[in-house]
C-alpha positions in Angstrom: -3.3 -38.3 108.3 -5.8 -37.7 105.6 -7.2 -34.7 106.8 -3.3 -33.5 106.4 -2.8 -34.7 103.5 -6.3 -32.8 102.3 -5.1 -29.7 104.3 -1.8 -29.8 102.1 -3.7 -30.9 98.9 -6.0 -27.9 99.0 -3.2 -25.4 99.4 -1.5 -26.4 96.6 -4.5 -26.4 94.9 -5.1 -23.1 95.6 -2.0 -21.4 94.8 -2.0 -23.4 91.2 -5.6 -22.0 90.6 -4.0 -18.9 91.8 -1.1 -19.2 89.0 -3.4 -20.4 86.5 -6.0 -17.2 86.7 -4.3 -15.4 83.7 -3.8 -18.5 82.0 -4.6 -17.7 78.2 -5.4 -20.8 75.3 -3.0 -20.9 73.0 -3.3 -19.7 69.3 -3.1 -23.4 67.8 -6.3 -24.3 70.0 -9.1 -22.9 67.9 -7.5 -24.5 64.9 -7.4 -27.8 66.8 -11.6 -28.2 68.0 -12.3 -28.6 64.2 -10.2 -32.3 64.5 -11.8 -33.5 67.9 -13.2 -36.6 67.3 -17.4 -37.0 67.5 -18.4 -38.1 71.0 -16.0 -36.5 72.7 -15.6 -32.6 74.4 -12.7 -30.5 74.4 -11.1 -29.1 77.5 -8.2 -26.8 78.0 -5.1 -26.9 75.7 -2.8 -28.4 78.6 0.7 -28.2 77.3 2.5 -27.0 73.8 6.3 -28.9 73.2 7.6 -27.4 70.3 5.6 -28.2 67.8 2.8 -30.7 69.3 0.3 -29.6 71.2 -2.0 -31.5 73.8 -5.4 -31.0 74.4 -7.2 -32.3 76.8 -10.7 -34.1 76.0 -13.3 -36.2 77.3 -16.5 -38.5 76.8 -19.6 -36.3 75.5 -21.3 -38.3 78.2 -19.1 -37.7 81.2 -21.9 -35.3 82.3 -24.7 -37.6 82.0 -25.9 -39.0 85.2 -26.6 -42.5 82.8 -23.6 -42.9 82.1 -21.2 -40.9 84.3 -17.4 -40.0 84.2 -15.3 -41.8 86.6 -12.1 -39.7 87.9 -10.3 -43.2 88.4 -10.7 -44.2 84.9 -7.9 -44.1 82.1 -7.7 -40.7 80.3 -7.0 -39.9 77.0 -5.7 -36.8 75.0 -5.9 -35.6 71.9 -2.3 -34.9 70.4 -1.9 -32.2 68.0 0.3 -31.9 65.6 1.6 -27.7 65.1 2.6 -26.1 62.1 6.5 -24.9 62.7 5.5 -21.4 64.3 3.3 -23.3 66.9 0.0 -21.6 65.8 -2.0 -23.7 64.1 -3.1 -27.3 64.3 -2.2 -29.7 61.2 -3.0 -32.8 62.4 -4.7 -35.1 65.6 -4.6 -37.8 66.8 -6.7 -39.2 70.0 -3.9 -41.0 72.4 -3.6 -42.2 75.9 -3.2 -40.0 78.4 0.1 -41.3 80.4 -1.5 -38.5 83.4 -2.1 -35.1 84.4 -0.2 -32.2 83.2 2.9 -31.4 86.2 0.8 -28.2 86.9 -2.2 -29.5 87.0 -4.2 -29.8 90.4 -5.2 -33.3 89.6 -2.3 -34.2 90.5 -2.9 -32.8 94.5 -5.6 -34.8 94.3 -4.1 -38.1 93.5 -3.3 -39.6 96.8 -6.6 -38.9 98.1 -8.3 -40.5 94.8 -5.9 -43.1 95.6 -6.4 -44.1 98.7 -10.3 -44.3 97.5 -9.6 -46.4 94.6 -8.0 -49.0 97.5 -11.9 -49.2 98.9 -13.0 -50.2 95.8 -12.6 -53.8 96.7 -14.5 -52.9 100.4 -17.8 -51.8 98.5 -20.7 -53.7 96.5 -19.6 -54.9 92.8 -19.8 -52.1 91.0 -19.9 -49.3 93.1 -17.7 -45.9 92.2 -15.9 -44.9 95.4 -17.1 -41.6 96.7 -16.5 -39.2 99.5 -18.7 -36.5 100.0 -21.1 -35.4 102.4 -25.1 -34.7 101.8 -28.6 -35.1 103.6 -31.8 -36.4 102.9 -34.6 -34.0 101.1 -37.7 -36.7 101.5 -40.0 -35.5 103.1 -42.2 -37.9 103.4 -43.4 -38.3 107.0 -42.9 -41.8 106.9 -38.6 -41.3 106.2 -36.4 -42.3 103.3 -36.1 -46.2 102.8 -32.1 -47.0 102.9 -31.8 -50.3 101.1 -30.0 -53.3 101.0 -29.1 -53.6 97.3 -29.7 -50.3 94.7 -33.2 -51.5 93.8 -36.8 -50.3 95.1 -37.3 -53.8 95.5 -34.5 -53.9 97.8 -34.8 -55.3 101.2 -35.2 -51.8 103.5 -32.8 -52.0 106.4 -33.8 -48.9 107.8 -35.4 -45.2 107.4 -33.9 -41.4 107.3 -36.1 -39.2 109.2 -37.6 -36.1 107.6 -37.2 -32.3 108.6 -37.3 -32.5 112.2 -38.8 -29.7 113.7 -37.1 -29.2 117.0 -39.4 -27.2 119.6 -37.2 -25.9 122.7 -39.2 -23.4 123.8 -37.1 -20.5 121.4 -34.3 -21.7 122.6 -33.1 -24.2 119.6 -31.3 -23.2 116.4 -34.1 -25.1 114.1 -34.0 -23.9 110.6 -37.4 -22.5 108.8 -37.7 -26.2 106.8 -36.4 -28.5 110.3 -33.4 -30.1 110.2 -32.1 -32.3 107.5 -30.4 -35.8 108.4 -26.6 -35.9 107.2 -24.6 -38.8 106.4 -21.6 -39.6 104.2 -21.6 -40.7 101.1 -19.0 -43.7 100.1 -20.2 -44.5 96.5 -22.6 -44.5 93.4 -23.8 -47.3 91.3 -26.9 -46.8 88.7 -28.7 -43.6 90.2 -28.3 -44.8 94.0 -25.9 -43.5 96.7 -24.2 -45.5 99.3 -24.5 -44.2 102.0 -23.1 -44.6 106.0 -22.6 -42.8 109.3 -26.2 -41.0 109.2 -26.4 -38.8 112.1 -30.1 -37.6 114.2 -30.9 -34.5 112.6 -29.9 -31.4 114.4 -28.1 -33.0 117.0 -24.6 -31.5 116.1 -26.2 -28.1 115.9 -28.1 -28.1 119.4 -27.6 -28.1 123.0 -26.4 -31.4 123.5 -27.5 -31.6 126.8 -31.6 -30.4 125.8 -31.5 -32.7 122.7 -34.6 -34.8 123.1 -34.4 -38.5 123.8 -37.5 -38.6 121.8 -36.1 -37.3 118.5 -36.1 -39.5 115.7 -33.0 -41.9 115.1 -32.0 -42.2 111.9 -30.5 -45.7 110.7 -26.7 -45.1 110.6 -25.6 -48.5 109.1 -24.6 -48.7 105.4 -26.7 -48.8 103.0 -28.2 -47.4 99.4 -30.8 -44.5 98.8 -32.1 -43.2 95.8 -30.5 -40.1 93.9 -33.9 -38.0 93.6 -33.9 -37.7 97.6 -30.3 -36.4 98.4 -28.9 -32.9 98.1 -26.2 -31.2 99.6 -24.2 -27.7 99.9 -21.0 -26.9 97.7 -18.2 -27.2 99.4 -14.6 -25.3 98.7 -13.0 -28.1 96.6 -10.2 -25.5 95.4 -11.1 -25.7 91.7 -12.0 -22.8 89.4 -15.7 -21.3 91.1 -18.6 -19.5 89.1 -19.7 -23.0 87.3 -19.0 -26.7 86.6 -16.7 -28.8 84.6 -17.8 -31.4 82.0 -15.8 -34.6 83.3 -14.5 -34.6 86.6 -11.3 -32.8 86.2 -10.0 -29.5 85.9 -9.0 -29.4 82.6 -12.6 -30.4 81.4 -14.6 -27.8 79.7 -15.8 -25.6 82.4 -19.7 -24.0 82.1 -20.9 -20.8 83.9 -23.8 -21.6 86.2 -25.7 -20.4 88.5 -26.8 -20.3 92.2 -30.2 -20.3 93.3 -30.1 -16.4 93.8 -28.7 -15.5 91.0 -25.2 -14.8 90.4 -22.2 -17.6 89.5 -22.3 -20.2 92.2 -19.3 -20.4 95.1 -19.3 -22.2 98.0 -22.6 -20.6 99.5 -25.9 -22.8 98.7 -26.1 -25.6 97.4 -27.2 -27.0 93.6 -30.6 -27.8 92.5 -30.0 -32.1 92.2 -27.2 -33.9 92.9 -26.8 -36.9 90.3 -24.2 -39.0 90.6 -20.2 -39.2 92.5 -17.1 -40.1 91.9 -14.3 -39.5 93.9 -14.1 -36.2 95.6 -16.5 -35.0 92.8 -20.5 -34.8 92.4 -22.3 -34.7 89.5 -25.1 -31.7 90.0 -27.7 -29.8 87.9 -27.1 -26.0 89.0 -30.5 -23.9 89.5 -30.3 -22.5 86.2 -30.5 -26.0 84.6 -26.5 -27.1 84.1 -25.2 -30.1 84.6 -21.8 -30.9 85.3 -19.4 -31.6 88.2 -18.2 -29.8 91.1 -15.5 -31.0 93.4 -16.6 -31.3 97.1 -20.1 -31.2 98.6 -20.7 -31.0 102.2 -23.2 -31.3 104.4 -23.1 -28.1 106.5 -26.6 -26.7 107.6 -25.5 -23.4 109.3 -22.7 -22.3 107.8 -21.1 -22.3 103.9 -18.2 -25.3 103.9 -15.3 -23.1 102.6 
């Protein structure tokens, strides 16, 4: 049922993008930046009723993997009050935000950040529910630690492997650095992942039956790993592509960034850190040194996860 309701999310995601292309900000916008208070960002200009305006705005450190955003947290707008002709901006006013605009793509979303919100009482005190996949990028021979409690003085329940180099006499798929061990990611709490369902690295790429026994077994309990040793590929999350938003929304402020190649970055490759989660969304770093967040990471090694 919730890969359905993703399926069916994702469409409608796709044809609001879709409508939303040629999109233009409204005149009273520019007038209105000059009243957003300090310590917040402004986003997109969401809706214009006669003669208020709402603008969309968030924390200046939603993008900070200190103190991130959280995409279950209350919202707040900035309300705008328009001269008759609907052009300028006379006066704000920062308000609640009762939700997302009707066309937004939030709201496709809100079931599925729903139904994570109800974990929230499953997880460690704390924790920001998350759903994404990744792998490990330690490569240290020894494996990453995954730990009991988000601490490096944490008891260690049990190690990641590194890049396994799988030798089948040419016959394997093995990529040029080995093969990275996935897992899931179910939440985030002060630069540490929680993480589950680690699989042996490679094993859903190779021959099944030629897989060693030998190969290294990654612990596939739950458990925390730090943030510096996780990365993971962009995955299609149906939001606008070529860079990343400021808070985890689509009406954020959106920045251009880059791939590792060059070029604005899609859903090939993956970005240069991953941060922090929440929700659907991870906070990254892009290769040419942005940070902000993109909806949906996977964990794909052979192919792109559109």
């Amino acid at each position: 049922m919730r890969a359905l309701r993703l399926i069916a999310a994702t469409i409608l995601c796709v044809a609001t993008q879709a409508a939303r292309a040629n999109d233009t900000e409204p005149a009273w916008r520019a007038s209105a930046l000059a009243m957003v208070p300090a310590g917040y960002v402004a986003g997109l200009a969401y809706r214009t009723e006669g003669a208020t305006g709402y603008l969309a705005v968030y924390p200046a450190t939603s993008n900070d993997p200190k103190t991130p955003a959280s995409v279950f947290a209350a919202r707040q707008a900035l309300v705008v009050t328009l001269t008759a002709d609907a052009t300028r901006a006379v006066s704000a006013e920062l308000k609640p935000r009762s939700g997302p605009d009707p066309d937004n793509d939030d709201n496709d979303f809100a079931k599925l950040h729903a139904e994570l919100a109800a974990k929230r009482a499953s997880l460690p005190e704390g924790t920001e529910p998350c759903d994404l996949g990744a792998w490990s990028i330690d490569k240290d021979p020894n494996g990453l630690n995954v730990r009991a409690e988000p601490s490096v003085k944490a008891r260690v329940l049990g190690t990641l492997p590194p890049p396994y180099r799988l030798k089948l006499g040419g016959a394997e798929n093995t990529p040029d650095g080995g093969w990275l061990t996935e897992f899931r990611i179910i939440g985030f709490r002060d630069g540490w992942f929680l993480i589950e369902g680690a699989k042996p690295p490679g094993k859903d790429y190779e021959d099944d039956k030629r897989y060693p026994r030998s190969a290294p077994k990654p612990y596939a309990g739950r458990g925390w790993v730090a943030s510096n040793k996780v990365g993971a590929n962009y995955a299609n999350g149906y939001t606008r592509a070529g860079g990343l938003f400021q808070a985890p929304f689509v009406d954020a402020k959106w920045m251009p960034a880059q791939h590792e190649l060059g070029g604005p970055i899609d859903g090939d490759g993956g970005p240069k850190r991953l941060l922090a989660c929440s929700g659907f969304w991870g906070l990254v770093e892009s290769h040419d040194g942005v940070r902000g967040w993109w909806r949906s990471l996977c964990s794909n090694q052979v192919t792109n996860c559109s």
